[in-house]
C-alpha positions as CSV (number, residue, x, y, z in Angstrom):
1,X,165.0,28.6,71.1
2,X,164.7,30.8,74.0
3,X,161.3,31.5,75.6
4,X,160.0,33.7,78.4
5,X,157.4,33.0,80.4
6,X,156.2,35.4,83.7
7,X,156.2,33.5,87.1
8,X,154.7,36.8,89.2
9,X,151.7,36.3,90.2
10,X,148.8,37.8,88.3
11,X,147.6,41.2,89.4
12,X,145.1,43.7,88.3
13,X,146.5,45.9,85.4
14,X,147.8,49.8,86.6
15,X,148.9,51.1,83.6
16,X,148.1,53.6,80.6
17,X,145.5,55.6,83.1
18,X,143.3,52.4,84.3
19,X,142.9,52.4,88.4
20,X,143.4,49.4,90.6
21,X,140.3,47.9,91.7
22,X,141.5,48.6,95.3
23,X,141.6,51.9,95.1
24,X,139.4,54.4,94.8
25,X,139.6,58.3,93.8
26,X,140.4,60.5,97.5
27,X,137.5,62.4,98.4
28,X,137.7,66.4,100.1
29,X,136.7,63.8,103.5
30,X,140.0,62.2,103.0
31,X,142.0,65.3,102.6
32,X,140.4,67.0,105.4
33,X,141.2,63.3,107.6
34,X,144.7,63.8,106.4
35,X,145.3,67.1,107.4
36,X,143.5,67.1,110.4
37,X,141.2,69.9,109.6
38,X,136.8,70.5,108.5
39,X,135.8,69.3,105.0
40,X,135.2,73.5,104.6
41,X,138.2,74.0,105.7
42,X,139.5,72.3,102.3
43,X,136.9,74.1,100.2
44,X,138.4,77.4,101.3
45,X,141.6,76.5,100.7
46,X,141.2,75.0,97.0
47,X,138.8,78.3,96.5
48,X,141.9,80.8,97.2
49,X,139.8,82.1,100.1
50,X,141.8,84.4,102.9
51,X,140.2,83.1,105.9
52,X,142.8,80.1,106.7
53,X,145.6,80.0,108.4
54,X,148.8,79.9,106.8
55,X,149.8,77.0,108.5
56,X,146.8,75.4,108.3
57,X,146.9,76.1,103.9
58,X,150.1,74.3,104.2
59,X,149.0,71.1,106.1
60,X,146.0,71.2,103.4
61,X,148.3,71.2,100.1
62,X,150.6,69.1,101.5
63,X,147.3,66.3,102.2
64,X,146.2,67.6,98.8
65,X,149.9,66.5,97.3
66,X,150.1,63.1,99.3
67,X,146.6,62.0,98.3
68,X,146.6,63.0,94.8
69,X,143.5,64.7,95.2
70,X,141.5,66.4,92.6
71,X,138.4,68.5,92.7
72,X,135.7,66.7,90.8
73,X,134.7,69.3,88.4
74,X,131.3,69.1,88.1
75,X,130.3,69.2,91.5
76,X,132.5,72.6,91.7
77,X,130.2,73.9,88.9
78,X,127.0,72.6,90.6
79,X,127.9,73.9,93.9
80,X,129.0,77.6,92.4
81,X,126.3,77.9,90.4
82,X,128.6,78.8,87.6
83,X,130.8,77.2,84.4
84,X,134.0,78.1,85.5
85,X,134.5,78.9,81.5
86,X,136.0,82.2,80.4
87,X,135.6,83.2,76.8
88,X,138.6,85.1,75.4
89,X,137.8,87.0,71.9
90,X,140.7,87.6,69.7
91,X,140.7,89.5,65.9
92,X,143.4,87.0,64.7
93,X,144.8,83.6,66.5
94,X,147.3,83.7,63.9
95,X,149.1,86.4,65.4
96,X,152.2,86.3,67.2
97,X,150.9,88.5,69.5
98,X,147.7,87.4,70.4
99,X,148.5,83.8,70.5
100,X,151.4,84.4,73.2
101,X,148.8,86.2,75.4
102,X,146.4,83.6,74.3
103,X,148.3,80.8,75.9
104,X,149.4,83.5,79.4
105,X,145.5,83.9,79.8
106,X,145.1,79.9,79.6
107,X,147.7,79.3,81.8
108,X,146.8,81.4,84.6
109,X,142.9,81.0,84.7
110,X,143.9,77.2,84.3
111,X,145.9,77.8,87.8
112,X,142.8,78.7,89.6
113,X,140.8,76.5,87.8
114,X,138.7,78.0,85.3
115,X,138.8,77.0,81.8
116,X,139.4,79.3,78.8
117,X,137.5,79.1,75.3
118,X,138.6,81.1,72.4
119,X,136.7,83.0,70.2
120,X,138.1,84.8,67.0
121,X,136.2,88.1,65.6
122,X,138.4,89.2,63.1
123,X,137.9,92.7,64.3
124,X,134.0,92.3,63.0
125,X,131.6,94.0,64.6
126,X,129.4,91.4,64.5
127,X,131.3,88.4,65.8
128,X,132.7,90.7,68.3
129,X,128.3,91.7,69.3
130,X,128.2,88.3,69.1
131,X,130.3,87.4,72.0
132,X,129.1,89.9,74.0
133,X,125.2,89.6,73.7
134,X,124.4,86.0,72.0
135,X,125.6,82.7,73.3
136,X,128.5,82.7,74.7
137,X,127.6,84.3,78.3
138,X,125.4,81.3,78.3
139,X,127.6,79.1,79.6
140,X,130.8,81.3,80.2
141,X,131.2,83.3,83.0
142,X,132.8,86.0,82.0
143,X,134.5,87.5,78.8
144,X,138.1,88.9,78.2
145,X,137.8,90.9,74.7
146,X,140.3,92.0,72.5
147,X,138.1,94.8,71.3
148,X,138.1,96.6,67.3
149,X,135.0,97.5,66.0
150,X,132.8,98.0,69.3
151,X,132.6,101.9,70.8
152,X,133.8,102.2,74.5
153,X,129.9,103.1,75.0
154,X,128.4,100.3,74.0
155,X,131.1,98.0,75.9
156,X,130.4,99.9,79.1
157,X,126.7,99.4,78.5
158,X,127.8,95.7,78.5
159,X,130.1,96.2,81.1
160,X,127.1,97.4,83.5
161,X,125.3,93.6,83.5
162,X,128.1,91.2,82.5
163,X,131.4,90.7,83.6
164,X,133.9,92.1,80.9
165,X,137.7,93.1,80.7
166,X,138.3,94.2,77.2
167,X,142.5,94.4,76.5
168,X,143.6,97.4,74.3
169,X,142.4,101.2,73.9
170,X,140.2,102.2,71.2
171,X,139.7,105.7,72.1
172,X,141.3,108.4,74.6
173,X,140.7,108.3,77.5
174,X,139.7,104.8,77.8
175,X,137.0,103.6,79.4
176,X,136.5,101.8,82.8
177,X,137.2,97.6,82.4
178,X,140.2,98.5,80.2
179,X,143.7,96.9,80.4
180,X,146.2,98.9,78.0
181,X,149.4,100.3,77.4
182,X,149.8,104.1,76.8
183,X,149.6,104.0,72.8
184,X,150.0,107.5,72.3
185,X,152.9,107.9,75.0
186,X,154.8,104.9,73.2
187,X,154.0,106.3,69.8
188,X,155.8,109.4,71.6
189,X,158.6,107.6,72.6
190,X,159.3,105.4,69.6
191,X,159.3,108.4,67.3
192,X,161.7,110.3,69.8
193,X,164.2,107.4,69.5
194,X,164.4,107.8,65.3
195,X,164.7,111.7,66.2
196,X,167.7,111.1,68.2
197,X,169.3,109.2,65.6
198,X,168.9,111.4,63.1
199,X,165.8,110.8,61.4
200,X,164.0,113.6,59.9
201,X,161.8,112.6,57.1
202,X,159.0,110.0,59.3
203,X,156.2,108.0,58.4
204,X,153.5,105.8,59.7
205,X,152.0,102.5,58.4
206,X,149.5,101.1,59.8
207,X,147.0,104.0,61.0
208,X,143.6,102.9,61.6
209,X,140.0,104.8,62.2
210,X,140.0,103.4,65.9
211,X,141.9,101.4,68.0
212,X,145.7,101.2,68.9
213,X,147.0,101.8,65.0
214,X,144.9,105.0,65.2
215,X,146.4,106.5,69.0
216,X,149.8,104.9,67.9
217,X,149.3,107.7,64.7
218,X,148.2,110.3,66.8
219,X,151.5,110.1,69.3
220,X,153.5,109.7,65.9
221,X,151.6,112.8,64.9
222,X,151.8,114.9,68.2
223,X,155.6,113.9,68.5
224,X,156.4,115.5,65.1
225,X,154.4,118.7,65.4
226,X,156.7,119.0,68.5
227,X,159.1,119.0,66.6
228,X,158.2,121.1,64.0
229,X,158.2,118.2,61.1
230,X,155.7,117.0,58.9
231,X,155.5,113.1,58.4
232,X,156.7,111.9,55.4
233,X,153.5,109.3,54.6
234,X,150.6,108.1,56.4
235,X,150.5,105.0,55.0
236,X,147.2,102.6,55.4
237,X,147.1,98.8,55.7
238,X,144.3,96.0,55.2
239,X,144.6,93.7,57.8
240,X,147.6,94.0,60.8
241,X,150.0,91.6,59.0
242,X,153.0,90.8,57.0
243,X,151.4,90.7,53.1
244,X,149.6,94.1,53.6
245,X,152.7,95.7,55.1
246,X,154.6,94.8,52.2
247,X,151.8,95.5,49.7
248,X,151.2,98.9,51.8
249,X,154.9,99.7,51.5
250,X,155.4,98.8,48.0
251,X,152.6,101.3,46.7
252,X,154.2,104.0,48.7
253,X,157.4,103.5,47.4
254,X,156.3,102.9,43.8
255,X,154.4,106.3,44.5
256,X,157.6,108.1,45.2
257,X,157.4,107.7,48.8
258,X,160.3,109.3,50.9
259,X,161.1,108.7,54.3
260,X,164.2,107.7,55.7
261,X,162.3,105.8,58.5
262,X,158.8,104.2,59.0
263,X,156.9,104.0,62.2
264,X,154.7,100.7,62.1
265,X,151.6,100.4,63.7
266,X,152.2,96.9,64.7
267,X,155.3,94.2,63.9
268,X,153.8,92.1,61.3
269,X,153.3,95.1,59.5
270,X,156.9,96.1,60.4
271,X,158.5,93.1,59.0
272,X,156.3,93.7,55.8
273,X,157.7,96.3,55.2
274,X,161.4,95.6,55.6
275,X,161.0,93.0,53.0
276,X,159.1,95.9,50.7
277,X,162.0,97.8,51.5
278,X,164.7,95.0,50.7
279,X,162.6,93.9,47.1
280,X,163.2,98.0,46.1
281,X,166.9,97.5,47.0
282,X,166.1,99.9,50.0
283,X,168.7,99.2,52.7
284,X,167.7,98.7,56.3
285,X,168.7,100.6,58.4
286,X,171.2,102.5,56.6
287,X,168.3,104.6,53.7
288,X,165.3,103.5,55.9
289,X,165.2,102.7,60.0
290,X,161.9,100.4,60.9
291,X,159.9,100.2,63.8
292,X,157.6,97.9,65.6
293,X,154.9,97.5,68.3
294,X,154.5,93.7,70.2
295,X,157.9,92.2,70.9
296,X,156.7,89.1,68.4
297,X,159.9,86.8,68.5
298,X,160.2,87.0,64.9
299,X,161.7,90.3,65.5
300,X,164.5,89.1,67.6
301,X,165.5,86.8,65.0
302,X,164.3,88.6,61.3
303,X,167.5,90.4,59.5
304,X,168.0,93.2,60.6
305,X,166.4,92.5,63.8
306,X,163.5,94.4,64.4
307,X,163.1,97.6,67.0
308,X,159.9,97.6,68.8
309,X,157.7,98.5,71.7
310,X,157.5,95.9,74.3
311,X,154.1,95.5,76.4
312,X,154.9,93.6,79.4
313,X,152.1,91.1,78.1
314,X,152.3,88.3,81.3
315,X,150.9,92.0,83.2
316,X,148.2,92.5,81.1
317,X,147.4,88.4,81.4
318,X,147.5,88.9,84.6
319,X,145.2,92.2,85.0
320,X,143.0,90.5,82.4
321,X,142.3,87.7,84.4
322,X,142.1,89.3,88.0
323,X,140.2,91.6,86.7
324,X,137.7,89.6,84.6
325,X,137.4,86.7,88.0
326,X,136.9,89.7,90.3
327,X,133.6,90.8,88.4
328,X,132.7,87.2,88.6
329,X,132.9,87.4,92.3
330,X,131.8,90.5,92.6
331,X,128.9,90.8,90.0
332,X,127.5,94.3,92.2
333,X,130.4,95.9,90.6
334,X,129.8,97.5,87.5
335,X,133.1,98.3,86.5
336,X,137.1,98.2,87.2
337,X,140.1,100.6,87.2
338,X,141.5,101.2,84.3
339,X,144.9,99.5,84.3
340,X,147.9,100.6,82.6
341,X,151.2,97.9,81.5
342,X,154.3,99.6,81.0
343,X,156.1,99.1,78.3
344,X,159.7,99.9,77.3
345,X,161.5,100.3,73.9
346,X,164.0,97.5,72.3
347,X,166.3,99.0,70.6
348,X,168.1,96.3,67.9
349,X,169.3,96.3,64.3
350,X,166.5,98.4,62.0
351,X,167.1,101.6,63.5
352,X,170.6,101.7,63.5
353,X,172.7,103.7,66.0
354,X,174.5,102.5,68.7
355,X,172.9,99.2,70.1
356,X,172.4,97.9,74.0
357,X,174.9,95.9,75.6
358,X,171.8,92.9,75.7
359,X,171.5,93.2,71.9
């Protein structure tokens, strides 16, 4: 028989997150020791503030590295008089959308130290009041909303006292506060792209009362009028996914609909749709060209792949969370510039037509 036994002396245990008794967590003191430099001098630095030297910001992260040093939380919060909590509101974690600018948002406030809760509304008006006016500005600091149901009014009105960013365009011209893409300009261009290839007989899915499905209609609309077309169908949807697509769809077509190509409001409902189209022994794109909104990566990879509008979604993260920590800062401001994401077309399989050299 074999037996081990240890002949190193004993020591205190270091591992699985327990500290050694001989060491103790560095303070802002030590850092400022380190780098030779004020305690303030610290606080500005791990605030983001412009007043330090750039070769003094470097001696200060570099302490901040060797040390290990992390600001205790709580003392932040008691200090700022604030939570340091951003509430995001979303109709529907669940989407593909939503939940990659979900995790942008978290990723960036995280970077500057603020924390994000998330709230979903399911586009109802009163979850989404809720938000706004109840409990949650208790303790969070500000508010990024993906807004349905509430009128631009009544979020300016909220706008006025609290600091808001809501992300998407529910009317036109949007408000002040607002980060969006142009819905009616890319409903413009995506309907100009199934024009060029030949399409003639258009229709929408997924127009709503308010919001982007409704804009994305009205381009649609405005595009074809251009053109001296009528659409096809205006087809309505429940809820912004894959069953009420195909449901949508599947009504239409047992109707008699007749299009040779179908603008969707968003790509869930696009992908519905293709498998509506696929279960009436519709081909894709060669009787029927599909197209999306989002850039969800199930497009990339459903067959055919799906043609869509792109919003460059890390820029609306990013205006969404400059903007909303600038009316943190700067609570005498009532209200931001509207900012505008650009977004381009992705031109794959559904439409048909010639493809990019990237696809």
């Amino acid at each position: 028989m074999i037996s081990a036994t240890s002949t190193r002396p004993s020591s205190p245990s270091v591992g699985f997150g327990v500290m050694p008794a001989d060491r103790k967590r560095p303070s802002i003191k030590d850092v400022a020791a380190r780098a030779g430099v004020s305690w303030k001098t610290v606080t500005n630095v791990m605030h983001g503030r412009a007043n330090v030297r750039p070769e003094t910001r470097d001696r200060v992260l570099a302490a901040v590295d060797e040390l290990g040093y992390r600001p205790n939380p709580v003392a932040r919060q008691l200090q700022e008089g604030r939570s340091r909590v951003i509430t995001l509101a979303i109709p529907d974690i669940t989407s593909s959308y939503f939940s990659r600018l979900a995790a942008r948002i978290i990723e960036l406030a995280r970077g500057q130290g603020w924390m994000v809760v998330i709230r979903e509304t399911r586009g109802d008006t009163a979850i989404e009041t809720a938000v706004l006016e109840d409990g949650d500005l208790h303790y969070a600091d500000g508010v990024i909303l993906a807004a349905v149901s509430l009128s631009n009014a009544h979020l300016q009105t909220i706008a006025r006292t609290r600091p808001l960013v809501v992300i998407g365009q529910r009317d036109d011209p949007p408000g002040p506060n607002h980060v969006i893409i142009d819905n009616i300009g890319s409903a413009v261009v995506a309907t100009q792209h199934l024009l060029d290839l030949g399409r003639r007989r258009l229709a929408f899915v997924g127009g709503t009362q308010h919001g982007p499905g409704h804009l994305r209609q009205v381009g649609f609309l405005r595009k074809l009028a251009a053109a001296g077309l009528e659409p096809a169908g205006l087809i309505g949807v429940r809820t912004f996914d894959r069953k009420s697509g195909a449901d949508a769809v599947t009504t239409a077509l047992d109707q008699g609909l007749r299009a040779d190509a179908l603008v969707c409001a968003v790509d869930s409902v696009a992908l519905g749709a293709m498998f509506a189209l696929r279960q009436h022994g519709v081909q894709v794109p060669d009787d029927v060209a599909v197209l999306g909104w989002d850039n969800i990566e199930d497009g990339a990879y459903s067959n055919p792949t799906l043609t869509t509008i792109a919003p460059d979604v890390d820029r609306v993260a990013e205006a969404a969370v400059t903007g909303v920590l600038q009316r943190i800062r700067e609570p005498k401001s009532d209200h931001l510039d509207t900012v505008h994401v650009r977004y381009e077309l992705i031109h794959r399989e559904s439409t048909g037509g010639p493809l990019a050299a990237s696809d």
